[in-house]
N, C-alpha and C positions, 0 to 999 in steps of 0.2 A: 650503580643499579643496572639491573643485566635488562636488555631492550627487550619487549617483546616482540618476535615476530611476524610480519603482518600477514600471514598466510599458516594455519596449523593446520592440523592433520583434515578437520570434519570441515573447514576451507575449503581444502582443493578437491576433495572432495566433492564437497557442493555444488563448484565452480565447473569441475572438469561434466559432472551430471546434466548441468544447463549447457554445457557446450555440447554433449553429446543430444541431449534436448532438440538443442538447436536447428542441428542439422538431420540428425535420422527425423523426427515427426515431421518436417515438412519435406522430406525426399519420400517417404512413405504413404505422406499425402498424395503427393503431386505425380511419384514415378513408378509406381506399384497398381497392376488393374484393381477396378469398383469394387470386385467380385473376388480378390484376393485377400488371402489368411493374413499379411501384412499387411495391409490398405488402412492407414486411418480415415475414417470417414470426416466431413467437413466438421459436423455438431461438437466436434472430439476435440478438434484443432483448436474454434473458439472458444471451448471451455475451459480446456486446459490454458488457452494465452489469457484465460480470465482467472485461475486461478494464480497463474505466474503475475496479473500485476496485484492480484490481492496480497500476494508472497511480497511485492514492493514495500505497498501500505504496511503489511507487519514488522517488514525491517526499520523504514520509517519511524514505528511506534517502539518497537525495541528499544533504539536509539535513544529517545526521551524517559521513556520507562525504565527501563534496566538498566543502562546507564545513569542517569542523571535522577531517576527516582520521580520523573515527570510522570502521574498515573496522567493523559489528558483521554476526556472524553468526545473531544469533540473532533480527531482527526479527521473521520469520514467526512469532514466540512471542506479540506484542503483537498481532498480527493476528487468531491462533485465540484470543488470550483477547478478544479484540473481538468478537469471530464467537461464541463462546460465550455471553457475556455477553447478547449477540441472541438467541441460542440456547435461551438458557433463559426470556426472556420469550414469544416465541412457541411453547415447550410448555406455558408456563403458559396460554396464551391456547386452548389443546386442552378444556380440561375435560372432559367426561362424553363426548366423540365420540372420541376412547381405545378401543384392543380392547378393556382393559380399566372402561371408561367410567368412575374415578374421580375427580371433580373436585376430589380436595385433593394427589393424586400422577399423576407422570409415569408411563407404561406402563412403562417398564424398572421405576422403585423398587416397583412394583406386584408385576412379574412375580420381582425378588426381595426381596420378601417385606419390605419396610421398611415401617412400621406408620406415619411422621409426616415430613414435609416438613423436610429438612436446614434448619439456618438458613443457609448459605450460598444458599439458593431465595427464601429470603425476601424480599418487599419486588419479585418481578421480576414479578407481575401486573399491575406499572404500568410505564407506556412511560416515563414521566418519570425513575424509579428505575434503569430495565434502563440507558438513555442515559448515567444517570451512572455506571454500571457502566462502560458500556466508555469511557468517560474514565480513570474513577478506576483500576479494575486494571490498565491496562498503564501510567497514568500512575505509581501510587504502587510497582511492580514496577521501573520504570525506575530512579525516584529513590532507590531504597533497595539496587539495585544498583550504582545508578552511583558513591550514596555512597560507597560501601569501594571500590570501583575506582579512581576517579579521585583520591582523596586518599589511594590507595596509589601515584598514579603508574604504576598498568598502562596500557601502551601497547602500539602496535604487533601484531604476531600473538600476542604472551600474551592482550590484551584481546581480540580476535579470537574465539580458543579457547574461553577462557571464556563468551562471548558464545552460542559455538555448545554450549557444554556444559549452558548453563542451557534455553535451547530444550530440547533433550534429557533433560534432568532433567523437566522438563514434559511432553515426552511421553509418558515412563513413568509419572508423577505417574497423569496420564488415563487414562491405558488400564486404571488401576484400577477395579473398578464401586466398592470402597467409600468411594471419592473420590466419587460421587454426580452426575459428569457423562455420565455412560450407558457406560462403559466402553469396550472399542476398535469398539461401535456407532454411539457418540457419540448425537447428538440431532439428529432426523429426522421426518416424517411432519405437518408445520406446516400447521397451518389458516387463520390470523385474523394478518392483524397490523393495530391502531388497526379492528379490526372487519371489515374489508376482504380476500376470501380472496385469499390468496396466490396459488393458480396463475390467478386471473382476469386478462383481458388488461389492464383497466384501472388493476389493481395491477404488474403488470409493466411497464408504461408510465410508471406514477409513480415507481416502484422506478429504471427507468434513468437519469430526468431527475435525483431527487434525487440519483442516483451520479455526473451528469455535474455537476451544479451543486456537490457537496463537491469534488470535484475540484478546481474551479475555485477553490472558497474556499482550498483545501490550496493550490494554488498563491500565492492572494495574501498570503497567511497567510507561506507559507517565502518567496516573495519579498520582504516587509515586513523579516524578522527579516536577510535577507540585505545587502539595501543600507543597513540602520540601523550607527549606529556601532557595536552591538553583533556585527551581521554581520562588520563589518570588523576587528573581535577575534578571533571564529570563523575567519578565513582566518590572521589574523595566526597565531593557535595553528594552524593547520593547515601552513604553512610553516616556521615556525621556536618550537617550543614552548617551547623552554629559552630564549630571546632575549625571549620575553612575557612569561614569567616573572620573568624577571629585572629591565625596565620600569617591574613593579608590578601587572601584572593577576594579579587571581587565578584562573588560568585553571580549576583544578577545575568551580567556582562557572557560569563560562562553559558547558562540556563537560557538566555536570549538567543544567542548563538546558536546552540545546538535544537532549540526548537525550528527556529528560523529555518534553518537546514533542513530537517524532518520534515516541517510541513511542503518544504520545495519538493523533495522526495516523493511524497503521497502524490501532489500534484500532476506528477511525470504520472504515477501508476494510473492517475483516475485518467491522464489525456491518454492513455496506451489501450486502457478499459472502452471507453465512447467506442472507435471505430469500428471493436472487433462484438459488442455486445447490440452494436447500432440504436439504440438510444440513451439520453442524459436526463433525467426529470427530477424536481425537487426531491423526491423520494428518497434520494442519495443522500439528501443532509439531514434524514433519520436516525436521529440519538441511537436509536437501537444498531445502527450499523457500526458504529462506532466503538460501542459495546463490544459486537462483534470481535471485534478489530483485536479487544484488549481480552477477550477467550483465544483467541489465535496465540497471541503469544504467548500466557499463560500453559496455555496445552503443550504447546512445543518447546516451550524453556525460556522465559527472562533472563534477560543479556546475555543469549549465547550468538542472538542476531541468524546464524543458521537454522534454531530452533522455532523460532520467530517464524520462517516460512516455510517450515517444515508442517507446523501447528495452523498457516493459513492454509496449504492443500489441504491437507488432512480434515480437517473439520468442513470446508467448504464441500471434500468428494462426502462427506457423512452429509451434509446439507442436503446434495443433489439427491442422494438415496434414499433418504426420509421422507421426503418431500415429494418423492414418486414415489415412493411405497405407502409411507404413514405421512401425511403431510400436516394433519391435526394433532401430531405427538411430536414434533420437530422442538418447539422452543421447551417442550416439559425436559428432553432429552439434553437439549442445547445446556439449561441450567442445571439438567444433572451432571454434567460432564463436568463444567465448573467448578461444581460444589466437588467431585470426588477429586480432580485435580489440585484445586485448593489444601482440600482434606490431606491428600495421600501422597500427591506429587507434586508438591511446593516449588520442584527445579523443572517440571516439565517432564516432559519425555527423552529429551535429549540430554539435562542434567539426571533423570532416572538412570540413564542407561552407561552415562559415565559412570555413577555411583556403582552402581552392576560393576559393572568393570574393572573399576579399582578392586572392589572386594571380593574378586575374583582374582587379582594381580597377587593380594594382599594374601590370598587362601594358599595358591599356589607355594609362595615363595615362604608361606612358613611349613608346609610338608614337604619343599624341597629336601632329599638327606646331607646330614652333614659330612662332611669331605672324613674317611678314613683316617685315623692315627696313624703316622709312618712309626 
């Protein structure tokens, strides 16, 4: 069997786009006067580095969905505990510059009245620690879900359901204050992050490259796991689940794994999301954004992974434009899009425009003429 591989044409593409990203928007930012025709203004930097980690979360979902045939609803749950996880190291990083100025609690536990630093706070005064936070908790949340799901055999829109019901269960979880994440406030007001303030331009210029550079690892990352034989498992289950099964693969084992992975994935987008949007609040583990998540990739193409975050800018710069212009006609627009997507463009846009293209390859080559009789 001929390998595929790991880099094709709308790849490097992609790839060489984010590196050019990378570097021109924040020399642009940072090297260019206020008042010049090239100057990205600040508002532009963190919106775009928030679209790039939405781009994450789609690849993320890609992953599970086009891949493996996992619809989940509930990703945007691994994304806010990712963004939390960030969340809570830079209020640790506030200290004594607090309304309340006290350097061993956050201004909320202050304001009510909790006397000692939760243990679940513990240990996020170090970047090294908070980082494996947002691995470990949306990683080790995944696999301990996935366990009893997929070796219950939940498929289909019950897994779905569920999926969106555990988001949900988390959101109310948060909006608790005695749960010790700032309540439906959430966690706000960040000063320092690795020492560095936050709203300075030099940290917002570092902040977008780092989110355009995960990006780009998130991609080579789910494109590795894709064209490996293990990838070719993941489709195998994603077409015909009961026929893998039956083979000899243990497909659970498979479906576990690659969730596991995804939601780690999200996790990064949601810690890379916090610093540059400056705040984290239950609101993040809104079914609805989840949802979101799975119009992204739909728009842009299931299992192309490129199309994936193609379909998160794109819909997110329509978001922003709506929303200052028409902002009470957004979700009418948001579900027609779906519905005409669904309807007309079942591969996305980026499976639309291969199709285009082939049958353009296909038109060509049969008016090419044929070669004269000698």
């Amino acid at each position: 069997m001929q390998k595929t591989p790991l880099l094709d044409t709308k790849g490097i593409v992609f790839l060489l786009l984010l590196a050019a990203a990378a570097i021109l928007v924040p020399v642009l930012f940072l090297a260019t006067p206020a008042n010049g025709a090239l100057h990205v203004p600040a508002y532009l930097v963190a919106l775009i580095g928030k679209y790039l980690c939405y781009a994450l979360l789609a690849i993320a979902l890609d992953l599970v969905w086009g891949y493996c045939g996992i619809l989940s609803l509930g990703h945007g749950a691994f994304f806010a505990l990712g963004g939390y996880a960030m969340g809570m190291y830079l209020m640790r990083q506030i200290g004594t510059r607090g309304v309340y100025a006290n350097a061993n609690l956050p201004d909320f536990m202050v304001f009510l009245n909790w006397k000692e630093l939760p243990v679940t706070w513990w240990g996020f005064n170090h970047i090294s620690y908070a980082m494996l936070m947002v691995l470990l908790v949306p990683g080790i949340l995944a696999f301990v879900f996935g366990w009893f799901a997929f070796r219950s055999r939940v498929t289909g829109v019950y897994l779905s359901i569920i999926t969106q019901a555990l988001t949900y269960a988390l959101l109310l979880a948060f909006f608790r204050n005695d749960m010790g994440f700032g309540g439906n406030n959430g966690l706000t007001d960040f000063k320092d992050i690795l020492g560095f303030p936050v709203q300075s331009d030099g940290t917002r210029a570092a902040l977008f490259s780092i989110s355009a550079l995960a990006l780009g690892l998130g991609y080579l990352i789910s494109r590795a796991i894709v064209v490996s034989k293990f990838g070719k498992v993941l489709i195998a289950i994603r077409d015909a689940e009961s026929r893998t099964r039956f083979i000899g693969y243990r497909v659970e084992t498979y479906k576990l794994a690659v969730f596991t992975i995804s939601a780690m994935m999200a996790g990064v987008a949601g810690a890379l999301y916090v610093p540059q949007v400056g705040i984290i609040n239950p609101g993040e583990f809104s079914p609805t954004n989840s949802i979101e998540a799975v119009i992204w990739v739909a728009v842009g193409g299931r299992g192309t992974l490129v199309g994936a975050a193609l379909g998160a800018v794109l819909v997110n710069f329509a978001k922003t434009w709506f929303t200052g212009v028409l902002p009470e006609l957004w979700l009418f627009a948001l579900g027609l899009l779906f519905i005409l997507v669904t309807l007309y463009l079942p591969k996305g846009l980026l499976g639309a425009g291969a199709d285009a293209l082939a049958r353009l390859r296909r038109a060509k080559a049969q008016t090419k003429p044929l070669p004269a009789a000698e």
